[in-house]
VOLOFI-656975 format. One record per residue (C-alpha): residue in one letter; x, y negated, z negated. Coordinates in steps of 0.2 Angstrom, whole numbers, plus 5000, padded with zeros to 4 digits. Example, Ala and Ser with C-alpha at 12.3 -4.5 7.8 and 13.67 -1.06 7.14 Angstrom:
+--------+------+------+------+
! lumkol !   px !   py !   pz !
+--------+------+------+------+
!      A ! 5062 ! 5022 ! 4961 !
!      S ! 5068 ! 5005 ! 4964 !
+--------+------+------+------+
This chain:
+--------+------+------+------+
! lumkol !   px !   py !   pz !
+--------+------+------+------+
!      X ! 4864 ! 5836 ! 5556 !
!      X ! 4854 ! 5824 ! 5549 !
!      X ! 4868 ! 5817 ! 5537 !
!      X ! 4878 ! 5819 ! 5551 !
!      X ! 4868 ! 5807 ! 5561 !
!      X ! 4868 ! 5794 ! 5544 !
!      X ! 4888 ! 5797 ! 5542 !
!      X ! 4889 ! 5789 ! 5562 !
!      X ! 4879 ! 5776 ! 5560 !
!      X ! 4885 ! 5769 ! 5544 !
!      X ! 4904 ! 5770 ! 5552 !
!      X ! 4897 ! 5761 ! 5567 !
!      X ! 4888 ! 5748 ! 5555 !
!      X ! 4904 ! 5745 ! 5546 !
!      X ! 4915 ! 5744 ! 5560 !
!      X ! 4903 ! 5731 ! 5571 !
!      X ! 4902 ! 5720 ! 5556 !
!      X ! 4922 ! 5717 ! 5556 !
!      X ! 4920 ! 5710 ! 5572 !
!      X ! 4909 ! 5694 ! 5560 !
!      X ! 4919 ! 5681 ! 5556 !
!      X ! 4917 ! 5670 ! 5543 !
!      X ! 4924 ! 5653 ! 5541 !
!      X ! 4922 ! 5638 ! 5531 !
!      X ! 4918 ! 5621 ! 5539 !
!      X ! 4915 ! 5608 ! 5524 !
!      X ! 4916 ! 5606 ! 5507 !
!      X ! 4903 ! 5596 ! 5495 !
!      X ! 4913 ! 5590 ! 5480 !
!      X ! 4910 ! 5590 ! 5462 !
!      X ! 4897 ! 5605 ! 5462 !
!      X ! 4897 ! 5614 ! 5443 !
!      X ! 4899 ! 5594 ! 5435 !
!      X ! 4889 ! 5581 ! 5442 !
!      X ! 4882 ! 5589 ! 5457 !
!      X ! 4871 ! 5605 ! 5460 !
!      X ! 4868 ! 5613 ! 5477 !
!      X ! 4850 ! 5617 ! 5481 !
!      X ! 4846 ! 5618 ! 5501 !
!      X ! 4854 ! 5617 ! 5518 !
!      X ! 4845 ! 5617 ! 5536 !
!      X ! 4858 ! 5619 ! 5552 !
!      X ! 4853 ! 5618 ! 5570 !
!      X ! 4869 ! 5621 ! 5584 !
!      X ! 4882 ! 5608 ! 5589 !
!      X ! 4888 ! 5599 ! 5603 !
!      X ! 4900 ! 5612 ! 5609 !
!      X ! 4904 ! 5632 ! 5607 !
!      X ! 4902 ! 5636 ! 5588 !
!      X ! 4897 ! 5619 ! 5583 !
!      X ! 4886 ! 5617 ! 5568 !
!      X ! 4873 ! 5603 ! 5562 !
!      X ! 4872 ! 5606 ! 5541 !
!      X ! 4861 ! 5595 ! 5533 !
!      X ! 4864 ! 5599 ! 5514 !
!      X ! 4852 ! 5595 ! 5500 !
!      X ! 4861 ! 5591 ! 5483 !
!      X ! 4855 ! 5587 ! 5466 !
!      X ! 4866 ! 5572 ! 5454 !
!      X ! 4867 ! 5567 ! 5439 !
!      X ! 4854 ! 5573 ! 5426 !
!      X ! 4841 ! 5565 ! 5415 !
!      X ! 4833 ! 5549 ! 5420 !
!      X ! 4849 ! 5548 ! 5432 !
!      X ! 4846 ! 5563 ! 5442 !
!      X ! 4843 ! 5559 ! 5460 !
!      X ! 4841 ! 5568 ! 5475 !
!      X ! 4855 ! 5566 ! 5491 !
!      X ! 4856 ! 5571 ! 5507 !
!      X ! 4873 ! 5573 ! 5519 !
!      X ! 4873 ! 5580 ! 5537 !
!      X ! 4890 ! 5586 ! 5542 !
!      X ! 4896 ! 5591 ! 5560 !
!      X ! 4908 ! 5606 ! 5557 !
!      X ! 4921 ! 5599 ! 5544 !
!      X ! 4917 ! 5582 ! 5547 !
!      X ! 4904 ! 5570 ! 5538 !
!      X ! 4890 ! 5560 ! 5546 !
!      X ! 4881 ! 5551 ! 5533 !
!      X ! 4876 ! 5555 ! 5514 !
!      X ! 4860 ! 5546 ! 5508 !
!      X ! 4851 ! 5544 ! 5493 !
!      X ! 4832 ! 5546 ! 5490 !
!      X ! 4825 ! 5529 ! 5483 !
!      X ! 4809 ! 5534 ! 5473 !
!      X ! 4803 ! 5517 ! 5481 !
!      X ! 4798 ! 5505 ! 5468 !
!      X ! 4811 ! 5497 ! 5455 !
!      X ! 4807 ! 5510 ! 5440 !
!      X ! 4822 ! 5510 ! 5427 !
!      X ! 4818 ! 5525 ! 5419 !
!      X ! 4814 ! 5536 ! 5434 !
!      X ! 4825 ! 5552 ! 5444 !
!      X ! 4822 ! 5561 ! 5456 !
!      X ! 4826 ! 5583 ! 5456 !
!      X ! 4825 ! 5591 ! 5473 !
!      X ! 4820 ! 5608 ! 5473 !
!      X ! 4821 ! 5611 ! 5492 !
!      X ! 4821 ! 5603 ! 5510 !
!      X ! 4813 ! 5609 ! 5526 !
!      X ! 4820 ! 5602 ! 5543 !
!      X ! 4813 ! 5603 ! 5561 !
!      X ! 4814 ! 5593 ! 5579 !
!      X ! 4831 ! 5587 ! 5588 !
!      X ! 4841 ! 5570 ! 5591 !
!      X ! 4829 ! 5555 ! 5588 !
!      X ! 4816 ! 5566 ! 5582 !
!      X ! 4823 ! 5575 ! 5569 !
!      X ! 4813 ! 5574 ! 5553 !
!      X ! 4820 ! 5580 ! 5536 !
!      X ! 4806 ! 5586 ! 5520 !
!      X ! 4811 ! 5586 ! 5505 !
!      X ! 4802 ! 5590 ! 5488 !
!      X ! 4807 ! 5591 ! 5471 !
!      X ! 4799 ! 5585 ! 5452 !
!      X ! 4800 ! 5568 ! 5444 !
!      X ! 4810 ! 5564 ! 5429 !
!      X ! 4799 ! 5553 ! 5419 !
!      X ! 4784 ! 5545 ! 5432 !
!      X ! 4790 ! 5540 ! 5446 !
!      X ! 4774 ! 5536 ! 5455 !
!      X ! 4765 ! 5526 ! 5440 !
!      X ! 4753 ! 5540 ! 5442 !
!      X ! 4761 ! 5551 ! 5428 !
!      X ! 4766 ! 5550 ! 5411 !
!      X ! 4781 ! 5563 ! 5406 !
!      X ! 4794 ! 5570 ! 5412 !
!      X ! 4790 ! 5581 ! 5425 !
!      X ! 4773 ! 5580 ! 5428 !
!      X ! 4772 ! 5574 ! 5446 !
!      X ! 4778 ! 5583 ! 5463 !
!      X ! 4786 ! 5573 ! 5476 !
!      X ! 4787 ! 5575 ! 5494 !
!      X ! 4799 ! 5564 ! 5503 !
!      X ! 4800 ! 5561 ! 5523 !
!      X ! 4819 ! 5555 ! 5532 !
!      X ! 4824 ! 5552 ! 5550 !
!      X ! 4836 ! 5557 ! 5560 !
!      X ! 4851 ! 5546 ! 5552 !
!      X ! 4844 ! 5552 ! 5533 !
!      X ! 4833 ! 5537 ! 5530 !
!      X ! 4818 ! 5537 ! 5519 !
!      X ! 4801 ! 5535 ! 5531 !
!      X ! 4791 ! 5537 ! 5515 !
!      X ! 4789 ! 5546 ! 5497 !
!      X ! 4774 ! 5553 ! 5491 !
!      X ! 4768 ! 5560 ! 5473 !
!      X ! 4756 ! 5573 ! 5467 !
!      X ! 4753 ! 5568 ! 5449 !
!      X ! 4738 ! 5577 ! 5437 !
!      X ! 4721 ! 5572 ! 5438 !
!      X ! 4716 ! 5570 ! 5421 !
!      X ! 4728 ! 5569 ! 5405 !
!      X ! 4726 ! 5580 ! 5391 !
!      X ! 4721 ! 5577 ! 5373 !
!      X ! 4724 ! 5588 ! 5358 !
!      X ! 4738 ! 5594 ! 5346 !
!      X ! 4739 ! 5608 ! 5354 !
!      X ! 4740 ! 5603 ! 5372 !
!      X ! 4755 ! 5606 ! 5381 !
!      X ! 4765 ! 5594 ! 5390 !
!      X ! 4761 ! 5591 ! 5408 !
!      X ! 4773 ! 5602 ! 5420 !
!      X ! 4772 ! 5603 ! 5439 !
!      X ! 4786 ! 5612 ! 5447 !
!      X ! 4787 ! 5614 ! 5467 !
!      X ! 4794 ! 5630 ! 5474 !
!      X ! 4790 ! 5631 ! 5492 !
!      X ! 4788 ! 5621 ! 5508 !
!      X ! 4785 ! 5623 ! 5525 !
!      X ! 4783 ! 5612 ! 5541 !
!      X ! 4770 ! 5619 ! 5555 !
!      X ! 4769 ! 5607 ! 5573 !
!      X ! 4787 ! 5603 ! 5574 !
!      X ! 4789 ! 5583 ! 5570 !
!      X ! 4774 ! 5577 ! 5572 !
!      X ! 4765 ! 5593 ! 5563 !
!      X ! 4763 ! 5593 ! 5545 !
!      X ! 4770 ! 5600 ! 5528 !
!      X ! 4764 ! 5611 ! 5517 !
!      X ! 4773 ! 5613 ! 5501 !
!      X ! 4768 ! 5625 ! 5487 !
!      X ! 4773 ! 5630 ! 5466 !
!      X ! 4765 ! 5631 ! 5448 !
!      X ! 4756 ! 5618 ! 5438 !
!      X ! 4750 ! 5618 ! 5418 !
!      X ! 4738 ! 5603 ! 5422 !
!      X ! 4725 ! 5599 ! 5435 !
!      X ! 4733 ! 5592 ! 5453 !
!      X ! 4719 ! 5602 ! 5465 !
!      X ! 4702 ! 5607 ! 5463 !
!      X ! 4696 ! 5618 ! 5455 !
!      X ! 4705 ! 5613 ! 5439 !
!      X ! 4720 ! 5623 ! 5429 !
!      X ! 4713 ! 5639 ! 5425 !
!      X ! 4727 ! 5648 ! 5415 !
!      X ! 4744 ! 5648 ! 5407 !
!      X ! 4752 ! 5640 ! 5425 !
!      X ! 4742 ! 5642 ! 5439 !
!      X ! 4747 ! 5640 ! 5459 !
!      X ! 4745 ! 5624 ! 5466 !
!      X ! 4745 ! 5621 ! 5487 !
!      X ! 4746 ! 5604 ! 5495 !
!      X ! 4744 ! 5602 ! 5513 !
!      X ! 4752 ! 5582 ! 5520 !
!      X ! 4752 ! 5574 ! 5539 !
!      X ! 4767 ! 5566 ! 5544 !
!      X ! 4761 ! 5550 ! 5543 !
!      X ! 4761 ! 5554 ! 5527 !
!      X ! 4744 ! 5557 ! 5518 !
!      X ! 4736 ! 5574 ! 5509 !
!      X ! 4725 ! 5583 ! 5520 !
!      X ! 4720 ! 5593 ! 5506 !
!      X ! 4726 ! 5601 ! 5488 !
!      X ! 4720 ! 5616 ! 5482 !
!      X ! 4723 ! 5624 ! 5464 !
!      X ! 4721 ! 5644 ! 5457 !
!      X ! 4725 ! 5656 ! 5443 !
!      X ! 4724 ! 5670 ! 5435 !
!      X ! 4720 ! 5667 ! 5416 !
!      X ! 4739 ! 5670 ! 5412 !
!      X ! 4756 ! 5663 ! 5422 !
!      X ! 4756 ! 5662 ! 5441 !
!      X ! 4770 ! 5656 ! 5449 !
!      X ! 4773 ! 5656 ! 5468 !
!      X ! 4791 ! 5661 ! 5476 !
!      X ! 4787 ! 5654 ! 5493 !
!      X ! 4773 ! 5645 ! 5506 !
!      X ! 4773 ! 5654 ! 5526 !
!      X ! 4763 ! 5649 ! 5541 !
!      X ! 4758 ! 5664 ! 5552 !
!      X ! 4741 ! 5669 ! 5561 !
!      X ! 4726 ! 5677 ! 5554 !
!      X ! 4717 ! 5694 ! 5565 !
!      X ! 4709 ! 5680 ! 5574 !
!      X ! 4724 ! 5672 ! 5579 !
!      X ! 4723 ! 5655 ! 5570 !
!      X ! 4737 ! 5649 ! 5562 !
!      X ! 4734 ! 5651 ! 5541 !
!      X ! 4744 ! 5645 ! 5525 !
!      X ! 4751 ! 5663 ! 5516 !
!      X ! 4757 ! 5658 ! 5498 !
!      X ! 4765 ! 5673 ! 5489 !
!      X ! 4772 ! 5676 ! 5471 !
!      X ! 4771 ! 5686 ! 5453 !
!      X ! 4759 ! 5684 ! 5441 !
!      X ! 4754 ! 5690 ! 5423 !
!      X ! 4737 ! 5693 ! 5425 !
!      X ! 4724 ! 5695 ! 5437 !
!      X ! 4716 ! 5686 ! 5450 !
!      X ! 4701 ! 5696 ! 5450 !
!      X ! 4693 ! 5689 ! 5437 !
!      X ! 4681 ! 5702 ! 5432 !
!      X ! 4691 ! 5718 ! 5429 !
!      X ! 4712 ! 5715 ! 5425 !
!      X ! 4726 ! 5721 ! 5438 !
!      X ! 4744 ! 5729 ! 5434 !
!      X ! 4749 ! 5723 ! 5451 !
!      X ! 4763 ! 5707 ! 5445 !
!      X ! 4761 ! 5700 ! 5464 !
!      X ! 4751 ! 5692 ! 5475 !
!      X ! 4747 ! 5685 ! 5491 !
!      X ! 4735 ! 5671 ! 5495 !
!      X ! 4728 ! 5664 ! 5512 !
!      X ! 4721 ! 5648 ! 5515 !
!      X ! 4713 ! 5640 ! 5527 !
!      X ! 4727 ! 5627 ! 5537 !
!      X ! 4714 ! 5613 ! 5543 !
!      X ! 4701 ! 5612 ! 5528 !
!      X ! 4713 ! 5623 ! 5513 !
!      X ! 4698 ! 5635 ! 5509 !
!      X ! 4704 ! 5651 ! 5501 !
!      X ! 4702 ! 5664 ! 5514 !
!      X ! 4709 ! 5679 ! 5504 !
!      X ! 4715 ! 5685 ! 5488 !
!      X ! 4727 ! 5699 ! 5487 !
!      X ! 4734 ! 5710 ! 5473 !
!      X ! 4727 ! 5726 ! 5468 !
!      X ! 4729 ! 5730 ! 5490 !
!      X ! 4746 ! 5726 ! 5491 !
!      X ! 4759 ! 5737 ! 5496 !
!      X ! 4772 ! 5740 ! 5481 !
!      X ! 4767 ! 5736 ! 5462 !
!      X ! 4784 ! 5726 ! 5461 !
!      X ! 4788 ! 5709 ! 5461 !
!      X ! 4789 ! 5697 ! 5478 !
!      X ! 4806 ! 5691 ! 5477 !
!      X ! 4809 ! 5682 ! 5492 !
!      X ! 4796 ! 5677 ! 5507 !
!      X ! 4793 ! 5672 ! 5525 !
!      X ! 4784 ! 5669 ! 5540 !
!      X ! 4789 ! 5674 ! 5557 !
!      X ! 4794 ! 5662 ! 5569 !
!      X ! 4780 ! 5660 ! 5581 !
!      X ! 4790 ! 5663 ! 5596 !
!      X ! 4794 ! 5680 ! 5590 !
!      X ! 4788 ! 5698 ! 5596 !
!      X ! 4776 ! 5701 ! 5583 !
!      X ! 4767 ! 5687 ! 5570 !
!      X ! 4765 ! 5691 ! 5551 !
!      X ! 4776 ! 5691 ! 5536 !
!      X ! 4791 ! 5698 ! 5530 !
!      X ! 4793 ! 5700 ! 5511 !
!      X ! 4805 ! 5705 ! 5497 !
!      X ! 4800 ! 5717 ! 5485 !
!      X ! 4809 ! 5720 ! 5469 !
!      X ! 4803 ! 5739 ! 5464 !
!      X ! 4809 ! 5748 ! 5450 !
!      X ! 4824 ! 5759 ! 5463 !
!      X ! 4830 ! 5741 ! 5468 !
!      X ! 4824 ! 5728 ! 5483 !
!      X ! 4816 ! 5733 ! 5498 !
!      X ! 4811 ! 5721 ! 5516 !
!      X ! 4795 ! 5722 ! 5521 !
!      X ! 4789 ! 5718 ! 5538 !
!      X ! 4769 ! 5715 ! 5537 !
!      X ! 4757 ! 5713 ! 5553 !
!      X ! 4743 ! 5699 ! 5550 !
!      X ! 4735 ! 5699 ! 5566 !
!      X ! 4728 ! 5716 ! 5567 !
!      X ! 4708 ! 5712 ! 5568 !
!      X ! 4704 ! 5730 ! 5559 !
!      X ! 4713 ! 5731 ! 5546 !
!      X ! 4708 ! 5726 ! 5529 !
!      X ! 4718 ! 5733 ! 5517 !
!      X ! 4736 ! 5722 ! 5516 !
!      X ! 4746 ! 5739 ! 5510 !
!      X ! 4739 ! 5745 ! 5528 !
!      X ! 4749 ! 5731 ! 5538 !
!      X ! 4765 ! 5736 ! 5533 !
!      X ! 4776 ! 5739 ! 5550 !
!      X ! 4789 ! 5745 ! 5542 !
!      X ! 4800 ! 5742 ! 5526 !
!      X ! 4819 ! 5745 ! 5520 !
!      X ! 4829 ! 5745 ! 5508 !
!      X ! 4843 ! 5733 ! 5505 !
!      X ! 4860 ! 5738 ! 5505 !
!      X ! 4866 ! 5734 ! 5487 !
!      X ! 4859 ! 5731 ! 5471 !
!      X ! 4856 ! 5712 ! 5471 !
!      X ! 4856 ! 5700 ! 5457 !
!      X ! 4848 ! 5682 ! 5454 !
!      X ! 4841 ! 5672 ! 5468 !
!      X ! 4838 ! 5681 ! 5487 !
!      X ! 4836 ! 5671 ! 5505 !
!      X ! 4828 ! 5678 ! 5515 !
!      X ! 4830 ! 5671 ! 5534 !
!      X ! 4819 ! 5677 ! 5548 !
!      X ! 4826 ! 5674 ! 5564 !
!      X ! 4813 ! 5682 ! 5574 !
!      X ! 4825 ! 5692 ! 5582 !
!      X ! 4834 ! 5699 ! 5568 !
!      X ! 4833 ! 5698 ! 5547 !
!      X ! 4844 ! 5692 ! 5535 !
!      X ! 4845 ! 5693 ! 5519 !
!      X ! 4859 ! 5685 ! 5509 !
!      X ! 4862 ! 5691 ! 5489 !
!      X ! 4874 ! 5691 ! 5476 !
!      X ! 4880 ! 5708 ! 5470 !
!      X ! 4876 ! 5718 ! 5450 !
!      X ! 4898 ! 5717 ! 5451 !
!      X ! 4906 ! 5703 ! 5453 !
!      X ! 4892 ! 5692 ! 5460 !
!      X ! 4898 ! 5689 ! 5477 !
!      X ! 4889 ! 5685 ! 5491 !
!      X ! 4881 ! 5698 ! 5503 !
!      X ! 4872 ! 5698 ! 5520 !
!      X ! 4861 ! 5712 ! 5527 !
!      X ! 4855 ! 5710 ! 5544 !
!      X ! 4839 ! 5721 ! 5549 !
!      X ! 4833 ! 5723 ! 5567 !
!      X ! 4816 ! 5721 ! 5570 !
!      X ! 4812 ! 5740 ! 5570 !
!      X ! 4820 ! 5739 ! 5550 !
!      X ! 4835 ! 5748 ! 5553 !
!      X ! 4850 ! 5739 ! 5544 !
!      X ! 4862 ! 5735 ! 5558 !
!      X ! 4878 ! 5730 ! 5548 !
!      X ! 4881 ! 5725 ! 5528 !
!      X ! 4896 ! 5717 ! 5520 !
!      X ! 4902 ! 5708 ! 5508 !
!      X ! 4909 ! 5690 ! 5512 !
!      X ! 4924 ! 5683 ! 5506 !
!      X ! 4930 ! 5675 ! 5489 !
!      X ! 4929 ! 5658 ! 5497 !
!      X ! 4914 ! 5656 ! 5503 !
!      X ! 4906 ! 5657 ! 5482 !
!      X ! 4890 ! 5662 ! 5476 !
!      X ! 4878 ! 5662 ! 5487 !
!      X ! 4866 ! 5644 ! 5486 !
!      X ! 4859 ! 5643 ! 5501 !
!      X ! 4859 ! 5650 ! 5521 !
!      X ! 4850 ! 5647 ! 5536 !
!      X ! 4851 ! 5657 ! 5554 !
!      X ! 4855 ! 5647 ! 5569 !
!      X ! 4857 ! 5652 ! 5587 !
!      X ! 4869 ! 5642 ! 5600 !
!      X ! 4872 ! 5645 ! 5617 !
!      X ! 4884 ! 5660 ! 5612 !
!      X ! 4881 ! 5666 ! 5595 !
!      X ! 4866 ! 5669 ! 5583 !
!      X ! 4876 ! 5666 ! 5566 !
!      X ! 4872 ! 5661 ! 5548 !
!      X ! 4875 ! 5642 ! 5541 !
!      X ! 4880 ! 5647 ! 5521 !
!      X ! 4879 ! 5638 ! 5507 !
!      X ! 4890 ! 5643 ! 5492 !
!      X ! 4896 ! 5638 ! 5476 !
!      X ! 4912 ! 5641 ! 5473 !
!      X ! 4921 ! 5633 ! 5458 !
!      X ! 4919 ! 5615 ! 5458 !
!      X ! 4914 ! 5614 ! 5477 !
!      X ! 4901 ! 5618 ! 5489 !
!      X ! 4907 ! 5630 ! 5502 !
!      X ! 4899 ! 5626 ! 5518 !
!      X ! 4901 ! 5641 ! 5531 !
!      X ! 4898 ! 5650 ! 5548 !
!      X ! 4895 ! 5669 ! 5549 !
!      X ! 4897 ! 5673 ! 5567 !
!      X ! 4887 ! 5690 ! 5570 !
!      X ! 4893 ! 5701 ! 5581 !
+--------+------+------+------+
């Protein structure tokens, strides 16, 4: 009976997913050559199945490489800009790693946050060894560029060179809120200084454009955030989660075989609340990583485990005030639909999860969409055209909740709609 009951369900799955459409709606030229997809943010258009994309690119490559941004309506482009660093350095490029986007019309603001090539700021002095956080307006303008560079240099034959790489961001207070922005540093940025191999960096900026506050940890090996979420603590203050895989241990007096962790910090003053490792609830590796949209039904965080029987979603609760272990949070968790290779997205929506992957074979896209009890309501594969999966964000318009994707596919960018049934 119980088969029975499965056998239903996957043929009513399969069947509602045919009802999602997919259809592309731009194209970015010169991807696989001079340009390199990294981010997209959509918001809803001005009429029935319109679509905002604002696509984040990276060009050229060396001292050249620079960071640009276009938004398109549907097929059509509004503007392409290029990020200035801001001072008339020769020798100086800009690589993007990701973009944030939040607020409408006039007060739209754009994040974006990437390494520099050579020292951009004046601050470094390699290739590489300083962040950069850069704010746009609406029309893709620069408002201003900031730069996280070490604190002190390093001396030695043996020392290695100066690498500070940004993996995550996340905006909290719509526009006029700030940004937080997250990754992995072999030099001091925060304080305490580098403790290990790499160590997890966190910095915390207003809009206006100033650090609040920047914060450094590790384990005595390699630690390397996958993403930075915003969700409430079990006293209902908004808190910073960074989560990631490490090689050691973060509890410094006896080692962990636990290659994950989750860290809470503090949003106003960036004190470390809580470490997690050894409490978490799979000893695999966090994958993908996100906070719940505060409008949702329930607050915490929802995760992608990489385990050794493939990848499973985790829904975690983060508000309840008596519960201490992190592996007791757990609300539910699934498993995706499909063995999943290279990079996964992971998009709450508050009402819905999805998770968009390339497959073992063939390494086409893939999008499962989870309610928000964990059951996986549909799972297909999308077509040739719309390419490898780069990026993909889930908007909702008067009509539909569907999926803005990002693909590459041969020498251009795929920019899509998934309309969800």
């Amino acid at each position: 009976m119980i088969r029975a009951v499965a056998v239903l369900f996957l043929l009513i799955s399969t069947s509602a997913f045919a009802e999602a459409k997919y259809a592309e709606i731009g194209r970015v030229s010169g991807v696989g050559s001079s340009t390199t997809l990294i981010a997209l943010a959509a918001k809803p258009g001005v009429g029935r199945l319109s679509t905002y994309t604002t696509v984040l690119t990276r060009q050229g490559s060396g001292v050249s490489t620079s960071a640009s941004v276009s938004k398109w309506l549907d097929g059509s482009l509004e503007y392409q800009k290029t990020i200035s660093p801001g001072v008339p350095r020769s020798h100086c490029g800009l690589d993007p790693v990701g973009m944030e986007q939040v607020g409408e019309g006039f007060d739209e603001v754009t994040y974006v946050v990437g390494m520099s090539i050579a020292s951009c700021s004046g601050l470094g002095t390699g290739s590489r060894d300083e962040v950069f956080l850069a704010k746009l307006d609406w029309k893709g303008d620069l408002v201003w560029i900031r730069f996280i560079a070490s604190l002190e240099g390093c001396e030695g034959f043996l020392c290695p060179s100066p690498k500070i790489v940004p993996t995550g961001i996340v905006t909290v207070g719509g526009p006029g809120g700030n940004v937080i922005i997250t990754g992995y540093t072999n030099t001091p940025v925060g304080r305490p200084t580098n403790v290990g191999k790499e160590d997890v960096f966190v910095a915390n900026a207003t809009s206006a454009g100033t650090w609040a506050w920047i914060k450094q940890i590790g384990s005595l090996k390699s630690d390397r955030p996958v993403g930075v979420a915003v969700a409430p603590d079990e006293n209902g203050k908004l808190a910073v989660f960074v989560a990631g895989r490490t090689d050691g241990s973060f509890y410094y007096n006896y080692p962990s075989d636990v290659p994950s962790f989750i860290l809470r910090y503090n949003l106003v003053s960036g004190v470390l609340e809580k470490v997690h490792q050894d409490d978490l609830s799979f000893p695999g590796e966090i994958v993908a990583f996100s906070g719940r949209p505060l409008e949702s039904w329930s607050q915490g965080l929802s995760i992608v485990w990489k385990t050794g029987s493939g990848h499973t979603l985790e829904l975690v609760d983060t508000t309840d005030p008596w519960v201490t272990n992190f592996s007791d949070r757990q609300v539910w968790q699934s498993n995706l639909s499909r063995a999943a290779v290279g990079p996964i997205k992971l998009v709450d929506a508050g009402t819905a999860f999805y998770v968009v992957y390339s497959t073992v074979l063939g390494g086409w896209g893939v999008i499962d969409r989870f309610d928000t009890t964990g059951h996986l309501n549909w799972s297909d594969s999308l077509p040739v055209d719309a390419g490898t999966p780069a990026s993909s964000k889930v908007i909702r318009d008067p009509y539909n909740l569907h999926v803005a994707y990002l693909g590459t596919r041969g020498y251009y960018g795929s920019i899509g709609r998934i309309v969800t049934p």
